[in-house]
C-alpha positions in Angstrom: -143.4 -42.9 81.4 -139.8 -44.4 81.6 -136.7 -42.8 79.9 -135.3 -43.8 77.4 -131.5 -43.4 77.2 -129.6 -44.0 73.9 -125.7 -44.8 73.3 -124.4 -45.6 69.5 -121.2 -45.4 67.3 -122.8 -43.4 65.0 -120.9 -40.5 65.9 -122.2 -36.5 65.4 -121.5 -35.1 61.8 -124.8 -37.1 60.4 -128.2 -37.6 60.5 -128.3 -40.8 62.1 -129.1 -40.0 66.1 -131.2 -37.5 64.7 -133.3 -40.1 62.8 -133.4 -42.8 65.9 -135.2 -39.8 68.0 -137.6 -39.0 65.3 -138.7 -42.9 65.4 -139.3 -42.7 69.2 -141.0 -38.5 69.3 -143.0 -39.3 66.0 -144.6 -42.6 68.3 -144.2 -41.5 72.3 -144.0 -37.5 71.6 -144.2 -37.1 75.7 -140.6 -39.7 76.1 -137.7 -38.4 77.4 -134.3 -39.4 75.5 -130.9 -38.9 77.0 -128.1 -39.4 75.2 -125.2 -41.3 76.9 -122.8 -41.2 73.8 -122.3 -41.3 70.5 -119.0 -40.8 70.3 -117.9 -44.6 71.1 -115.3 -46.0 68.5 -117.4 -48.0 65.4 -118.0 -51.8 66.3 -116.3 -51.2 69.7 -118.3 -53.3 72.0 -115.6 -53.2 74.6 -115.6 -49.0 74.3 -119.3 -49.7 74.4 -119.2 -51.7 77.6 -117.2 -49.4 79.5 -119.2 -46.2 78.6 -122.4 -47.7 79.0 -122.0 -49.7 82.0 -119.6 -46.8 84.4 -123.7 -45.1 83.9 -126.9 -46.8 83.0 -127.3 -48.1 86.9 -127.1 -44.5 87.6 -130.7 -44.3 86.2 -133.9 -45.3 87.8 -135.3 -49.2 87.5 -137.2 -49.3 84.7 -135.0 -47.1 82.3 -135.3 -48.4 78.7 -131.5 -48.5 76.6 -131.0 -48.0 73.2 -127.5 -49.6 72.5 -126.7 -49.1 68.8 -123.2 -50.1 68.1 -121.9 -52.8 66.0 -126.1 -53.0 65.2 -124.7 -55.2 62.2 -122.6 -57.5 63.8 -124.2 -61.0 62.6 -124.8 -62.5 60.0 -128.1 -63.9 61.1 -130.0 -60.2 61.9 -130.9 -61.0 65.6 -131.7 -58.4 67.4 -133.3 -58.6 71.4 -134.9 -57.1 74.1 -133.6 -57.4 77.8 -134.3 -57.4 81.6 -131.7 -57.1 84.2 -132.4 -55.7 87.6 -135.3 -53.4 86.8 -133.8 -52.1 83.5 -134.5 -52.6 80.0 -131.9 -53.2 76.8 -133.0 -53.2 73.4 -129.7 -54.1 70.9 -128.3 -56.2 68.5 -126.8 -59.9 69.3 -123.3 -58.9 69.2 -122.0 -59.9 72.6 -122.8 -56.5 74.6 -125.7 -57.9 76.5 -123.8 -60.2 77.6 -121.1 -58.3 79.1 -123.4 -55.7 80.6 -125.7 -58.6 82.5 -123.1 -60.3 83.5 -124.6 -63.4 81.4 -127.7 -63.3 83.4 -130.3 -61.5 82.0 -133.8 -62.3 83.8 -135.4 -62.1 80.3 -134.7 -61.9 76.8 -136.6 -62.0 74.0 -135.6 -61.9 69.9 -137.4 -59.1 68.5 -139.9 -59.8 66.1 -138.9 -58.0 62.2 -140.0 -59.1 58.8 -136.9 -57.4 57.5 -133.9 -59.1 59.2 -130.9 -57.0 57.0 -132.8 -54.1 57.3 -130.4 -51.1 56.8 -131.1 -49.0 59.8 -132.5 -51.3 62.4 -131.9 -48.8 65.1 -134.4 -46.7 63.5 -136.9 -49.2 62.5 -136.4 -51.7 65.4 -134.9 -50.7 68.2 -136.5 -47.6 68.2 -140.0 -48.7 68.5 -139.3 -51.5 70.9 -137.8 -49.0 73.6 -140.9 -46.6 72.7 -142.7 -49.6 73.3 -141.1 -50.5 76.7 -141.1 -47.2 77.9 -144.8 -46.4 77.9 -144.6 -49.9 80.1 -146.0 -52.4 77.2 -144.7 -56.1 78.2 -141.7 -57.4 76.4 -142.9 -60.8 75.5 -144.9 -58.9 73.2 -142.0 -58.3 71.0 -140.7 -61.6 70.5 -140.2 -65.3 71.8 -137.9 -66.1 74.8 -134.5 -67.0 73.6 -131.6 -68.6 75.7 -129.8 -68.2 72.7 -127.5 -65.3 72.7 -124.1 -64.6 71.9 -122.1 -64.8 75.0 -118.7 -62.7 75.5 -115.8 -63.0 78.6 -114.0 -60.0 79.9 -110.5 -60.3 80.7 -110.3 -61.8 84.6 -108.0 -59.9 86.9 -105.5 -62.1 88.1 -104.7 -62.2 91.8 -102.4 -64.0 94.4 -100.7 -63.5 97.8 -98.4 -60.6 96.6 -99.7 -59.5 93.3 -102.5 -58.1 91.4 -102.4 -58.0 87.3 -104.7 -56.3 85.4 -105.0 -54.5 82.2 -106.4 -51.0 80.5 -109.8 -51.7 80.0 -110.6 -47.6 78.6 -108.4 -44.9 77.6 -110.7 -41.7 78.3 -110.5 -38.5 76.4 -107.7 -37.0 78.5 -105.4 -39.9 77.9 -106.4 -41.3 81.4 -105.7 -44.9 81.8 -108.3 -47.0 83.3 -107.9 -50.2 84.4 -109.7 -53.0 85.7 -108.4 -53.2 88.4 -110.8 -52.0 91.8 -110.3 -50.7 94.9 -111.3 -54.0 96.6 -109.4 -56.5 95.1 -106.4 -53.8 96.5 -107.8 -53.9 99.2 -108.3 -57.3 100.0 -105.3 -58.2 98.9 -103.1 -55.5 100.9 -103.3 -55.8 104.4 -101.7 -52.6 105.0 -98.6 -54.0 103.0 -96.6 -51.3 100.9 -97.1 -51.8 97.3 -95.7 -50.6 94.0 -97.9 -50.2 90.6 -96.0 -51.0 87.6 -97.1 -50.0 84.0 -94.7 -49.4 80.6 -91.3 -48.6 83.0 -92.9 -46.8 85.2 -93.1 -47.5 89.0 -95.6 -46.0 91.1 -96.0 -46.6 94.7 -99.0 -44.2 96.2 -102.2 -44.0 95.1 -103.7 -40.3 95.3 -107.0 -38.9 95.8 -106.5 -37.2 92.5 -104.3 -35.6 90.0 -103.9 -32.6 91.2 -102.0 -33.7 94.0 -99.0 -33.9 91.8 -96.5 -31.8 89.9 -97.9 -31.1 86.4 -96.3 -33.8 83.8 -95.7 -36.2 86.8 -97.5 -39.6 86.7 -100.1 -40.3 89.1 -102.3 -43.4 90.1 -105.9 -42.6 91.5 -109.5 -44.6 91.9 -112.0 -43.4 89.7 -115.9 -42.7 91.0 -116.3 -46.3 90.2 -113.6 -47.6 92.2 -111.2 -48.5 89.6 -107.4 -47.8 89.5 -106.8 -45.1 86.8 -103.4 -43.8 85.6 -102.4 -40.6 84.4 -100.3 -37.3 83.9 -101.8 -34.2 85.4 -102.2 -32.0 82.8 -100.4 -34.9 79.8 -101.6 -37.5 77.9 -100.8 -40.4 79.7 -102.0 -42.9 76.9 -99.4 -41.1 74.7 -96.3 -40.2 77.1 -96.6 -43.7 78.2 -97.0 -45.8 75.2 -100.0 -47.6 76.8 -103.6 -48.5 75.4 -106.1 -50.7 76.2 -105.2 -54.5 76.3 -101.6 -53.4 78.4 -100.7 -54.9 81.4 -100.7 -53.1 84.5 -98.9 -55.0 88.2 -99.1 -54.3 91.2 -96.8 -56.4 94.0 -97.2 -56.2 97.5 -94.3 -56.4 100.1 -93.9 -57.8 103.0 -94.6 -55.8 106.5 -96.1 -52.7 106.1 
């Protein structure tokens, strides 16, 4: 039996996650569900993207993923079923597959329903297509191939010579800052050079291994476990003291010599 894991927007103080898991226990009592989140902002596929895909490769091939968020967002009531590199995705056409395959799915398939507006298609959809998937049942069983799903772009870092721009792609629950921009593109584009980071009117020019290696209420840059640059206070909000969010630019210009 594969797991199931299951991230929504549906948040804690209802009976909404609680419903979803009845769906799967009351077909596949022996499945395991792990909950990823359900704490991402409502219709927030980019909060969505970042949660989801910093972890799901974390779990073994063949992992089935409920993604409830935004499980309304078109007007048409398409919902699919995925394959990318050994995992599974059940979720609605809102752009999120998308993001999280790259655009390259190896299969998708538009789930079969009789009800297209049903109100709660995470329960009455989704659910049983990742119970499905999960005790290994084939997923052209639940639909027809598609090619035919909405497609989304993330933001491109831009790079040249002597500078790297990015932007804040997540603001976690400390007021940490995380950006797109990864430890290789620094890398590649370094050389050994020196280098300052520049965010709000701040000017940074270390990164540390991680916030403790400064003063508390100082600002500090770090790489994250997934190799992207992060900035933040030790022990502050940095999202807060610094005025930044996601969407805001963040430099970083590389000097000559080293």
């Amino acid at each position: 039996m594969a797991v199931i894991t299951f991230l929504s927007d549906f948040g804690y103080n209802d009976h909404y996650v609680a419903a979803v898991k009845a769906k799967i226990i009351s077909q596949a009592p022996e499945l395991q569900v792990v909950d990823i989140s359900h704490a991402i902002d409502p219709y927030n596929i980019a909060h969505a993207e970042f949660v989801f895909g910093s972890v799901y490769r974390e779990f073994p091939e063949g992992t089935v993923h409920i993604i409830a968020v935004d499980t309304h967002g078109n007007k048409q009531g398409k919902y699919h079923a995925a394959k990318y590199k050994g995992h599974y995705f059940v979720l609605a056409d809102n752009g999120l597959l998308s993001l999280i395959t790259e655009g390259k799915p190896e299969v998708v398939v538009e789930l079969n329903t009789d009800f297209p507006l049903m109100p709660f298609p995470a329960k009455d959809l989704l659910a049983p297509a990742a119970a499905y998937l999960a005790k290994g049942g084939d997923i052209e069983v639940l639909g027809e191939k598609t090619y035919d799903f909405r497609q989304l772009l993330n933001r491109q870092l831009r790079l040249n010579d002597h500078s790297i721009s990015g932007h804040v792609i997540h603001v976690d629950r400390y007021g940490n800052l995380i950006t797109d921009i990864t430890r290789d593109s620094v890398e590649t584009i370094a050389h050994g050079r020196t280098f300052t980071i520049h965010f709000a009117r701040e000017t940074v020019g270390r990164i540390f291994s991680n916030y403790n290696q400064v003063d508390p209420g100082d600002c500090c840059c770090i790489f994250n476990s997934q190799g992207l640059l992060c900035i933040g206070i030790n022990k502050g909000h940095a999202a807060e003291l610094l005025g930044l969010g996601f969407d805001s630019q963040v430099d970083i210009r590389f000097y000559p010599g080293s």
